[in-house]
C-alpha positions as a printed NumPy array, in Angstrom:
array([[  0.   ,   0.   ,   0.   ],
       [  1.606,   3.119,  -0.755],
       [  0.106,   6.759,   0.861],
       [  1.368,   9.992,  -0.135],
       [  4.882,  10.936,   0.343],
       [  5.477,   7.268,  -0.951],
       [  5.077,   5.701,   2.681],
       [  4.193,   2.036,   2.537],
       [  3.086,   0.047,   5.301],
       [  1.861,  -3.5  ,   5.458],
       [ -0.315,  -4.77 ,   7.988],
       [  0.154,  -8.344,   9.849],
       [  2.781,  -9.574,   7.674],
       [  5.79 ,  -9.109,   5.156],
       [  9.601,  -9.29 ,   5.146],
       [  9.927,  -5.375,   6.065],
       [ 12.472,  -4.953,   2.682],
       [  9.43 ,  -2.882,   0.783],
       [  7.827,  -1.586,   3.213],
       [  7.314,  -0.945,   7.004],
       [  5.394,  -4.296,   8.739],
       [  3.605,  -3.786,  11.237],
       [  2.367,  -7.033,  12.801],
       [  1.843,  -9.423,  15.802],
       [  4.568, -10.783,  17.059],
       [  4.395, -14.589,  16.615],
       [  8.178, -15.397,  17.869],
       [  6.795, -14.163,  21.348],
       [  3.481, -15.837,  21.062],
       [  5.523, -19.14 ,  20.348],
       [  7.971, -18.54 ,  23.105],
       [  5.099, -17.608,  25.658],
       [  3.506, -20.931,  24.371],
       [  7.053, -22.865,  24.81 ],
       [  7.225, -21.401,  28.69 ],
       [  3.742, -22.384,  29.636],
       [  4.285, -25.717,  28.41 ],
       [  7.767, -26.028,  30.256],
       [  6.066, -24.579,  33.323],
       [  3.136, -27.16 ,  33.363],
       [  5.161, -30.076,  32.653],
       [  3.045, -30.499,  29.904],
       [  4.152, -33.903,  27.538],
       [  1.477, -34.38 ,  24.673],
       [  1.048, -31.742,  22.672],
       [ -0.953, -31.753,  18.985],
       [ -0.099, -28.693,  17.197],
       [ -3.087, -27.89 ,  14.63 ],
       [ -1.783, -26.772,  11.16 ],
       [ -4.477, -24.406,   9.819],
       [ -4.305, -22.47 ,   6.469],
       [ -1.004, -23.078,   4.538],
       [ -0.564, -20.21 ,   1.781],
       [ -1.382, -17.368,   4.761],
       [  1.93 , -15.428,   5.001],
       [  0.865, -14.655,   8.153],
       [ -0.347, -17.957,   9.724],
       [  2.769, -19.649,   8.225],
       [  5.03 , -17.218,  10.282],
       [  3.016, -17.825,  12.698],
       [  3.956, -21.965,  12.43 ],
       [  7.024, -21.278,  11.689],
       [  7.792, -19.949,  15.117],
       [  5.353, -22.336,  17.064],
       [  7.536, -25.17 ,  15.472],
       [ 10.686, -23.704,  16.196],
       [  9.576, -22.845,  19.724],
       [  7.815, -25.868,  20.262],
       [ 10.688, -27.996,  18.685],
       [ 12.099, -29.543,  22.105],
       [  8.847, -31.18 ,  23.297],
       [  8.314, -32.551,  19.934],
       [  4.457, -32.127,  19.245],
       [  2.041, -34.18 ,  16.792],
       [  1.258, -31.809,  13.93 ],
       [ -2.056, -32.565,  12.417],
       [ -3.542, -30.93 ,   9.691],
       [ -6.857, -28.771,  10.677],
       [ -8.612, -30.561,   7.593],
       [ -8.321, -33.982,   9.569],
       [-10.25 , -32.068,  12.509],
       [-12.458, -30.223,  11.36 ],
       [-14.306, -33.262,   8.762],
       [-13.634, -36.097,  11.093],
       [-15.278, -36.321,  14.624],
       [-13.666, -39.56 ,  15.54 ],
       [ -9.908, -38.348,  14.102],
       [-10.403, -34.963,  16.91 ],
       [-11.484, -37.904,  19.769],
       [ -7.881, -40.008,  18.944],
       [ -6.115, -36.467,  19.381],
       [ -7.762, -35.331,  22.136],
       [ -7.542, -38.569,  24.375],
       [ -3.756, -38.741,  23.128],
       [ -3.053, -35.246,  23.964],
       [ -2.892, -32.951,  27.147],
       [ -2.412, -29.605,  25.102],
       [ -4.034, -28.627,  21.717],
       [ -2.275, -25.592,  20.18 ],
       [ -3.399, -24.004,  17.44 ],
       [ -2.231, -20.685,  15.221],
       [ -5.504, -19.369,  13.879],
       [ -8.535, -17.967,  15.957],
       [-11.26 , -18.493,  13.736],
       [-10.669, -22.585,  14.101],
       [-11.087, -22.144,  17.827],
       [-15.182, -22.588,  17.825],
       [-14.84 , -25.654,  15.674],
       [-11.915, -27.324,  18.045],
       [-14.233, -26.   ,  20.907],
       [-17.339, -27.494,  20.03 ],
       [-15.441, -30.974,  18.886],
       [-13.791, -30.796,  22.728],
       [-17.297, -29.878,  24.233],
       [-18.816, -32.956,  22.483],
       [-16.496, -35.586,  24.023],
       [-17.691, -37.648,  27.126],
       [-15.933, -39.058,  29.909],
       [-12.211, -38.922,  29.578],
       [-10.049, -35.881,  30.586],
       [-10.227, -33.17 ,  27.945],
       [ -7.115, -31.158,  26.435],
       [ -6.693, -27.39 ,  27.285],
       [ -6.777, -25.623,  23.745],
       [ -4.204, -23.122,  23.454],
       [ -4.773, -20.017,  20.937],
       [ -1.976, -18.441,  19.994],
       [ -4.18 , -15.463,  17.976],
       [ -6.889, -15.738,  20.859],
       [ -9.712, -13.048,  20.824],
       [-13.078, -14.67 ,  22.132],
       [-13.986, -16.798,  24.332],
       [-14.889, -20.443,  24.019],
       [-16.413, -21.82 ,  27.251],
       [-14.074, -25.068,  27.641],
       [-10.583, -25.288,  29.414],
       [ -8.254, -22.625,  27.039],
       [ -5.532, -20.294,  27.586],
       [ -5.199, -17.927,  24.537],
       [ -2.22 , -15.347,  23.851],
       [ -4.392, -11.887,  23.14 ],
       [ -3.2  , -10.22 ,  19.967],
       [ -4.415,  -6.403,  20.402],
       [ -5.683,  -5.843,  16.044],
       [ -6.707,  -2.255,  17.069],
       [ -3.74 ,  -1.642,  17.832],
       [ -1.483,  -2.894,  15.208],
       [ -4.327,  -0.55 ,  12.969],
       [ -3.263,   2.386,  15.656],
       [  0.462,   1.773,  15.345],
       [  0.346,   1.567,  10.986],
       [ -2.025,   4.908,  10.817],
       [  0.494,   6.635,  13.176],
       [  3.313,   5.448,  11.367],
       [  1.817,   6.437,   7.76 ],
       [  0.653,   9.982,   9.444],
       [  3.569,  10.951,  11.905],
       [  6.104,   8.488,  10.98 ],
       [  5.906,   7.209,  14.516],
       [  8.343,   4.06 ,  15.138],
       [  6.627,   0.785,  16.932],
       [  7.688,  -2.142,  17.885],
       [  5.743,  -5.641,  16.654],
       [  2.297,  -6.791,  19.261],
       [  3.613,  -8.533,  22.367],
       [  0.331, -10.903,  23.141],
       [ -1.466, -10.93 ,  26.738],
       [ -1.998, -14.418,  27.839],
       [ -5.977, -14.94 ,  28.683],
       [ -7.011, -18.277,  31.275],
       [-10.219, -19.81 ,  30.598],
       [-11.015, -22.785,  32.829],
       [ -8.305, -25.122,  33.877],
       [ -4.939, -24.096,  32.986],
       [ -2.727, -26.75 ,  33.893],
       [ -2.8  , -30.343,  33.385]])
């Protein structure tokens, strides 16, 4: 996007050699994610893989994987989850954690958890987390008004910021 007096900004993702980027910041979201697991001991994580092709989400995998890398976690494709009921109950009894990148899959991993009987259910943890879902969930906050804030600024006063730090949000249980 260019704006008079050639400024360009991009919003939520790009490599910053064009243009100013202004986005979340998805190397703290993974580390936050990386700590809480450390800190609850957690050992079976599933890390849902949502959206290929998103510059944005990909980053977003790309540091959850590299964060995550040291207590190894199933990655399953969101497609096998979201069309297959009984595919989400294997996961779920085989995993303590369920992390995923992308908020608007939340609801659908939500409802899937809230539809299971008996056994001990996973905590879902949002890394882009903005509603609420009602079942056992921690989600990292990503402020979007803000990041909107910080690239009008910048395009009208050429004000410096630095990428979204997330706030992390407890829903329910929080550890296992």
């Amino acid at each position: 996007m260019r704006w008079p007096g050639g400024q360009r900004v991009q919003i939520l993702h790009g490599t910053g050699k064009h243009a100013v980027v202004i986005a979340a910041d998805h190397i703290d979201s993974a580390e936050m994610a990386a700590t809480y697991i450390r800190e609850n001991k957690f050992r079976k994580i599933a890390l849902i893989i949502a959206f290929q092709g998103d510059p944005a989400i990909d980053a977003a995998v790309l540091a959850l994987r590299e964060a995550l890398a040291p207590f190894s976690p199933r990655e399953i494709p969101y497609a096998e989850v979201a069309s297959d009921a009984e595919r989400f109950s294997e996961i779920a009894r085989a995993s303590k954690l369920i992390i995923y990148p992308k908020e608007n899959i939340a609801e659908t991993l939500a409802n899937r958890l809230r539809s299971l009987s008996g056994t001990r259910k996973p905590i879902l943890f949002g890394t882009q987390g903005t509603g609420v879902l009602h079942v056992p969930s921690v989600r990292l906050r990503i402020d979007f008004r803000r990041l909107g804030r910080a690239a009008a600024s910048r395009i009208l006063h050429g004000t410096e910021s630095a990428p979204a730090s997330p706030l992390m949000i407890h829903s329910g249980e929080s550890a296992p």
